[in-house]
C-alpha positions in Angstrom: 26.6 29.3 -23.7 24.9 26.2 -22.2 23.9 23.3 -23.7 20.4 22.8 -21.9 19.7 19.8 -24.4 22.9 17.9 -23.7 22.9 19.0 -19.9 19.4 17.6 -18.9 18.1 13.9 -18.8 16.6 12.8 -21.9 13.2 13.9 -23.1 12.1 10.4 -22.2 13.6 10.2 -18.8 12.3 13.3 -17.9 8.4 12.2 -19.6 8.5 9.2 -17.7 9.5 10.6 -14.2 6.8 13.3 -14.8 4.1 10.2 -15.4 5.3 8.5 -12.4 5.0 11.5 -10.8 1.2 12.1 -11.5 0.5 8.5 -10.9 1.8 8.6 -7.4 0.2 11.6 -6.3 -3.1 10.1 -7.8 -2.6 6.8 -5.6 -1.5 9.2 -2.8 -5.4 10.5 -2.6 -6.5 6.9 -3.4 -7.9 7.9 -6.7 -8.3 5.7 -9.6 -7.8 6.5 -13.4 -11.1 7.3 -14.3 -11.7 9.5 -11.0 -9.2 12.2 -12.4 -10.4 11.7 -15.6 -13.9 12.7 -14.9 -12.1 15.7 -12.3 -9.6 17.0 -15.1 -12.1 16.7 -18.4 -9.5 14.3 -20.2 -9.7 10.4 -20.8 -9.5 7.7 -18.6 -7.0 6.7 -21.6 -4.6 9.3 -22.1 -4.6 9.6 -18.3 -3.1 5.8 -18.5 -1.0 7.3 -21.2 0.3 9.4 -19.0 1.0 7.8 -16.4 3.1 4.9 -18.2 4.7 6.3 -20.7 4.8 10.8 -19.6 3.1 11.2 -23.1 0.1 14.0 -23.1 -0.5 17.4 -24.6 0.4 20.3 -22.8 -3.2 21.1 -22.2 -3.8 18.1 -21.0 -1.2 17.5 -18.7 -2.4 21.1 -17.1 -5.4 19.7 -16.2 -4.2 16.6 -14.5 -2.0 18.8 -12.4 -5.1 21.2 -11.4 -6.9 18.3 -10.1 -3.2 17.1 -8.4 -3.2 20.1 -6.8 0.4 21.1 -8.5 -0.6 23.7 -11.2 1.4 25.9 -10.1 4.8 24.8 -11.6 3.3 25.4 -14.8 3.5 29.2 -14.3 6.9 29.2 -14.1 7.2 26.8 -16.6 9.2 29.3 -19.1 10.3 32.1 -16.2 14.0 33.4 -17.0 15.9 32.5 -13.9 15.0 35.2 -11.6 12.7 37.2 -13.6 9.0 37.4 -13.1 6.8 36.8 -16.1 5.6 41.0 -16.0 9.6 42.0 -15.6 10.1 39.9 -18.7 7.0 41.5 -20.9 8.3 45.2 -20.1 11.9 44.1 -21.0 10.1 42.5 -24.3 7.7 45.8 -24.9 11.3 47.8 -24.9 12.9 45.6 -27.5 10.1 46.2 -29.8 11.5 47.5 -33.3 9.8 50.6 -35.1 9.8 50.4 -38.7 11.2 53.9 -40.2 
C-alpha cells in the first residue's frame, strides 16, 4: 500500500506552490487583488492570503480558480486513477449493504 502522505511534498509546500500559482496567473492577465476579489465574490484579504501563504477554504479557492480560468482540475480533484466520477458512483451504488 502507498504512503500518499509520506510520498508527496508537504502540505505546506504544496499550499504555497498552489498560491504562487494563482498569483501568477492573476499578474499574467494584469489583474490586481481586489479585481479577482470583486470577479470571485471573496475578499480582497483572503485573496492576499492566498496568494502568500496557499491558505483558503475549499470554497473559496474554487472561485478564485473560476475566475483563473482553471476550474476544471477541481473536478478531478478526488477521481480514482482512471475512473470517471459516474464509473465510481455505480461501483459505490453496488457496494451498498441491505440490512436483513
Amino acid at each position: 500500500m502507498i504512503n500518499y502522505v509520506t510520498s508527496l511534498k508537504s502540505f505546506s509546500e504544496i499550499l504555497l506552490a498552489l498560491g504562487q500559482r494563482a498569483q501568477a496567473l492573476r499578474l499574467s492577465r494584469n489583474w490586481t487583488q481586489q479585481e479577482i476579489a470583486d470577479r470571485s465574490g471573496v475578499g480582497v484579504a483572503t485573496i492576499h492570503r492566498f496568494e502568500k501563504s496557499g491558505q483558503v477554504a475549499l470554497e473559496n479557492a474554487l472561485r478564485i480558480a473560476t475566475v483563473l480560468g482553471v476550474e476544471a482540475g477541481f473536478e478531478r480533484l478526488f477521481e480514482a486513477l482512471g475512473q470517471t466520477s459516474e464509473s465510481l458512483r455505480k461501483r459505490a451504488r453496488k457496494r451498498i449493504r441491505k440490512r436483513s
